[in-house]
C-alpha positions in Angstrom: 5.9 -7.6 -16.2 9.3 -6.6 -16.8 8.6 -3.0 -16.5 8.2 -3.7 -12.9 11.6 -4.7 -12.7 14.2 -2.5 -10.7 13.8 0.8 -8.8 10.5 2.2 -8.7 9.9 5.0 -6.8 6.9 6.1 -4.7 6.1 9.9 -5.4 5.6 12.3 -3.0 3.0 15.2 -3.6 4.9 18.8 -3.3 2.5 21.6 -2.0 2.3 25.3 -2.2 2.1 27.5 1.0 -1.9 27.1 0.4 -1.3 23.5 0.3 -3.2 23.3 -2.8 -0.8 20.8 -5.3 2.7 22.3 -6.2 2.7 21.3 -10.3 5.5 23.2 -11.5 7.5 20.9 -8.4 5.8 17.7 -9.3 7.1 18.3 -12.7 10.2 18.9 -11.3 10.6 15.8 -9.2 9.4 13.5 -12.0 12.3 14.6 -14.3 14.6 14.5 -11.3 13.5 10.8 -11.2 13.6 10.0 -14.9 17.1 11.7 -15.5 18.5 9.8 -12.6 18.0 6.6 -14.0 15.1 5.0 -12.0 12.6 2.2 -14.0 9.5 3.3 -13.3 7.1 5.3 -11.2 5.0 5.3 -8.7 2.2 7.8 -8.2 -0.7 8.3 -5.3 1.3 6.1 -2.9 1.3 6.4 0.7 3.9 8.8 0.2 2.2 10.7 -1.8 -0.6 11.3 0.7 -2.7 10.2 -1.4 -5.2 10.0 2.0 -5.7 13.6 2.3 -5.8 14.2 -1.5 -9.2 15.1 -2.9 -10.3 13.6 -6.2 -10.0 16.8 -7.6 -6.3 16.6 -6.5 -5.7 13.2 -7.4 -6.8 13.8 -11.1 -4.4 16.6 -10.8 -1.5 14.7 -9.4 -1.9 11.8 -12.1 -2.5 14.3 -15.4 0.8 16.2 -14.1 3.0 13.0 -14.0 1.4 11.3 -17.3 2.3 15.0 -19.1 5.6 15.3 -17.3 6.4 11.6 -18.1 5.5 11.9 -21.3 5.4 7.9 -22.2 9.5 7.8 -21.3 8.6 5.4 -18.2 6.0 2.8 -17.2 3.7 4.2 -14.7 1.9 2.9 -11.5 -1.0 4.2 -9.9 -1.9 3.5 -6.0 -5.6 2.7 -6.1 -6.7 1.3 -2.5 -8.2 1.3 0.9 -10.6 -0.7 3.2 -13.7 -0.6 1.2 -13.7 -3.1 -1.6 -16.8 -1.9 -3.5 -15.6 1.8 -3.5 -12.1 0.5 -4.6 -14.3 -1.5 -7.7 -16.2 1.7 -8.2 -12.7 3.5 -8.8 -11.0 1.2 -11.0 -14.3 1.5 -13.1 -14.2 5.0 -13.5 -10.6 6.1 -14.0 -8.6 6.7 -17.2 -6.0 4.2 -16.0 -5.0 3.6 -19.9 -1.6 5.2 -19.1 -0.8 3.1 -16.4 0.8 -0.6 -16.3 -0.2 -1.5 -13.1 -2.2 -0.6 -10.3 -0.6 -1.1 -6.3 -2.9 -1.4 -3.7 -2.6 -1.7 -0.2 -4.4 -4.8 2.3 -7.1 -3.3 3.9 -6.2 -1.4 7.0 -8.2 -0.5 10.2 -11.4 -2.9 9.6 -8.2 -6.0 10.2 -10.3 -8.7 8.0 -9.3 -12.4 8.0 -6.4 -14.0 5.9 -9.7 -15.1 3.8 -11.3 -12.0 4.2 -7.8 -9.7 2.1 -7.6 -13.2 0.5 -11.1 -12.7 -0.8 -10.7 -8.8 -1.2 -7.6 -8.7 -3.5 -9.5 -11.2 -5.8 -12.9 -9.2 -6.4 -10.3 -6.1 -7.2 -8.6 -8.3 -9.7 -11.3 -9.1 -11.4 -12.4 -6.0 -11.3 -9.7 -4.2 -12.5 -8.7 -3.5 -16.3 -4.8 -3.2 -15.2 -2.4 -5.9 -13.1 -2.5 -5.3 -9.6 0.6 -5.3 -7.1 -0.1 -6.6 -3.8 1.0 -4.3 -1.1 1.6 -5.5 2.7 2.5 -3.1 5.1 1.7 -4.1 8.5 3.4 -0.8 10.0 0.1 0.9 8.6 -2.3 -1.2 8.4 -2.3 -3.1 11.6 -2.5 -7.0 10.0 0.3 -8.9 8.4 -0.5 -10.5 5.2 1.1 -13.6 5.9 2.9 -15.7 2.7 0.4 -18.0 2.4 -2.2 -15.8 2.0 0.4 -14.0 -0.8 1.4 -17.4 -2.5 -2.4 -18.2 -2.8 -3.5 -14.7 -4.5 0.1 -15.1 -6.4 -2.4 -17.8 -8.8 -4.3 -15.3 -9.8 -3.5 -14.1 -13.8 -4.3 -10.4 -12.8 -2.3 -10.3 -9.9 1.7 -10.0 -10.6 3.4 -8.5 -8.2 3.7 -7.7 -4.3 5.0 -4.7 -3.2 6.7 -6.7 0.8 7.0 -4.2 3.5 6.9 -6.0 6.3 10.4 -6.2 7.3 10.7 -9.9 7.9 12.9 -11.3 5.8 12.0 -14.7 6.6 8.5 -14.3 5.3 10.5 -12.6 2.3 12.3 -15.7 1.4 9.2 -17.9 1.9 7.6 -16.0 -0.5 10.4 -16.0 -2.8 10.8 -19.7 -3.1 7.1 -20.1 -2.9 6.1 -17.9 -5.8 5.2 -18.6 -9.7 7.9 -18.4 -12.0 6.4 -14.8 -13.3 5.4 -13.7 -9.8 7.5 -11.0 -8.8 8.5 -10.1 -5.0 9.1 -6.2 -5.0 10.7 -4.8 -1.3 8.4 -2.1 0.2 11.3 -0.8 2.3 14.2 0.8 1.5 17.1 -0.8 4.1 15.8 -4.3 3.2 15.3 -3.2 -0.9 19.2 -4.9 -1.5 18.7 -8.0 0.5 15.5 -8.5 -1.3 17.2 -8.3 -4.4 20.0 -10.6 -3.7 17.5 -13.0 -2.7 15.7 -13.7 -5.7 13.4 -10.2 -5.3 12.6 -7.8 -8.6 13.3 -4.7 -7.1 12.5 -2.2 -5.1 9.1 0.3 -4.7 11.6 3.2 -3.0 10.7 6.3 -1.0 15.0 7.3 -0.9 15.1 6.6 -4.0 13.2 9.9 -5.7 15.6 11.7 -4.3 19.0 10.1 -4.5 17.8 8.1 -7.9 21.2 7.8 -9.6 23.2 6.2 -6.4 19.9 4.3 -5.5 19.3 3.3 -9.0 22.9 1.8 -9.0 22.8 0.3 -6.1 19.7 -2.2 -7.2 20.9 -2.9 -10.5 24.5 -3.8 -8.9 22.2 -6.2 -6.8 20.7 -7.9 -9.6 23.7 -8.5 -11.2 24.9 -10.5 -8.0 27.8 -7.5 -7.6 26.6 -7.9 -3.6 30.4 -6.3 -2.8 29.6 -3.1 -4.5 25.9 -2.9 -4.4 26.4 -3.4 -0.2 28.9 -0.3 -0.7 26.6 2.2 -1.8 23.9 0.5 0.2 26.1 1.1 3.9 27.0 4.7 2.4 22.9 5.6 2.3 22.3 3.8 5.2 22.5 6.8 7.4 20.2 8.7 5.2 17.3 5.7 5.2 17.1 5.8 9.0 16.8 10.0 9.2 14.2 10.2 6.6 11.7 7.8 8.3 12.7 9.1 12.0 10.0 12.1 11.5 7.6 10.1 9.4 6.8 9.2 5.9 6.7 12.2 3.8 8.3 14.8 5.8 11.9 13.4 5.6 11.6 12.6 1.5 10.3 16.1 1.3 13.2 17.5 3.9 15.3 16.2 0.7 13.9 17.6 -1.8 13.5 21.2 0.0 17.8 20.8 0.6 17.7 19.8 -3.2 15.3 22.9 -4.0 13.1 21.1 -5.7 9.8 21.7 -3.6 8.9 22.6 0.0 9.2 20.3 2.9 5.3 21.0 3.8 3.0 18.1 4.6 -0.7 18.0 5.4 -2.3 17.5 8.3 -2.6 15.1 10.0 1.2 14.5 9.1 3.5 17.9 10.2 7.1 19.3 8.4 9.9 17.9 9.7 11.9 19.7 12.8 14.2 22.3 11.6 17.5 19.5 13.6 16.1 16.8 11.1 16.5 18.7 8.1 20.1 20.1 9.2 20.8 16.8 9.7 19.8 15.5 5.9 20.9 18.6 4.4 24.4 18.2 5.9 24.5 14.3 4.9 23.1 15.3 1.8 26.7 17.7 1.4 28.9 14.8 2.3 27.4 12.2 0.3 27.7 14.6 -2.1 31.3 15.4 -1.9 32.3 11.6 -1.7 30.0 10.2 -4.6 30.6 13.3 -6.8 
C-alpha cells in the first residue's frame, strides 16, 4: 500500500451558519491539501465529525471530495463504530470504488475484550471490499488495543495498516519490530507523527497537517529520508501550534485555522462548541509568525 505512505490528512467538515455542509469550503480545503503537497486523504474521520453527520451528509461529504479530488490523490474513507453488523451492513452498501482503503476505529464505549476487537476487526475484513487501517485511539474510545492484539490482526491479507494514536511510543516500537514486512505503522498523532517515522513508521494520518500541508508535508518526508536534523527543525517550529489546536478540542482548533486562513468557518456541532475567541488570537497570531519566518 504505498499510497498510504507519507502525510495523510484527516478532513474536517466545514459548515454554514445553518450547519448544514459548507461544499464550496470543503472544495476549498481539499485543494488547499492537494496543492500543498500532502499524499493522500482522509475523509469522515473523527475530525470530520463524522458522529453527528447524517447519511445524507456523509454521501455529501464523500461525493464533494471524490469531485474536488478528481483522481489526483488516493483516498480514505472512515467507516466505523461499536456495532460490527451495522459496520458490515455499511461497507455492503457504499460506493467505496473511489477509495483505497477504509480506516476504522476499535470499538469504543461497549470496551470488548482484546479477543472481542481481535474478533471484530476480522469479520470487517472479511467483509469489506477495500483494505482496512486499524485505528487505536484510547483517548476516545476508552480501551487500549494493545500490540499483540495489532501484530495478530497485522496477519490478516485485508488488513494493512494501523493508524497508532495512543501516545506510547513503547507500544509503537513493539509494533514496529513486530509487524510483517508489508504491514505499515501510520502515527495517529501529530507531536509523535516524526518519531514514528524515524522509527521505522510510514507516516502520519494528521489533523495539523490540512492546514499547514506544505511545512507538515516536508517535515515527514525529511523524516523518512533519516534527515532527523532538519525534519526535528520544522517539527519544534510547529510544536507550539500542535498543542493550541487540541487545547479546545478536536475540530475546533483545525477549524480556528482554517477560519484565520479564510477558508471556512470555525463552527462545530454540538455536542462539540467553536473555539474561545483567546484561542483563535492565539493561532491566528502564530499562524502570522510562522508565516513570516517560513515565508
Amino acid at each position: 500500500m504505498e499510497q498510504l505512505m507519507g502525510t495523510g490528512v484527516a478532513l474536517v467538515t466545514p459548515f454554514n451558519e445553518d450547519f448544514s455542509i459548507d461544499v464550496n469550503a470543503l472544495e476549498q480545503i481539499v485543494e488547499h491539501c492537494i496543492k500543498g503537497g500532502v499524499d493522500y486523504l482522509v475523509a469522515l474521520g473523527t475530525t470530520g465529525e463524522s458522529v453527528t453527520l447524517s447519511k445524507t451528509d456523509k454521501q455529501l461529504v464523500m461525493d464533494t471530495v471524490i469531485k474536488t479530488n478528481a483522481g489526483r490523490l488516493p483516498l480514505v474513507l472512515g467507516v466505523g463504530g461499536n456495532n460490527t453488523a451495522a459496520i458490515i451492513e455499511d461497507l455492503t452498501i457504499l460506493d467505496l470504488s473511489e477509495f483505497d482503503a477504509i480506516l476504522s476505529v476499535s470499538p469504543y464505549y461497549n470496551k470488548p475484550t482484546q479477543e472481542g476487537v481481535y474478533q471484530h476487526f476480522n469479520a470487517i475484513a472479511q467483509a469489506s471490499p477495500k483494505p482496512i487501517i486499524l485505528y487505536n485511539v484510547p483517548s476516545r474510545t476508552g480501551s487500549n488495543m494493545l500490540a499483540e492484539t495489532t501484530l495478530r490482526l497485522a496477519n490478516n491479507p485485508n488488513i494493512v495498516a494501523i493508524k497508532e494514536a495512543s501516545g506510547d511510543m513503547i507500544q509503537i516500537d513493539r509494533i514496529i519490530k513486530g509487524k510483517p514486512e508489508d504491514f505499515l505503522v501510520i502515527a495517529g498523532d501529530d507531536f509523535n507523527a516524526l518519531p514514528t517515522v524515524l522509527a521505522g513508521g510510514a507516516g502520519v494520518i494528521s489533523v495539523l497537517g490540512q492546514g499547514l500541508p506544505n511545512i507538515f508535508s516536508e517535515m515527514i518526508q525529511l523524516g523518512r529520508q533519516g534527515n532527523s536534523d532538519d525534519a526535528y527543525e520544522i517539527h519544534h517550529a510547529i510544536l507550539p501550534i500542535m498543542d493550541m489546536i487540541f487545547e479546545e478540542g478536536n475540530p475546533a482548533g483545525i477549524k480556528s485555522i482554517f477560519e484565520s486562513l479564510g477558508l471556512c468557518s470555525a463552527l462545530v456541532r454540538l455536542p462539540l462548541v467553536e473555539a474561545t475567541s483567546k484561542l483563535k488570537s492565539r493561532i491566528s497570531s502564530f499562524l502570522k509568525s510562522l508565516n513570516r519566518v517560513h515565508a
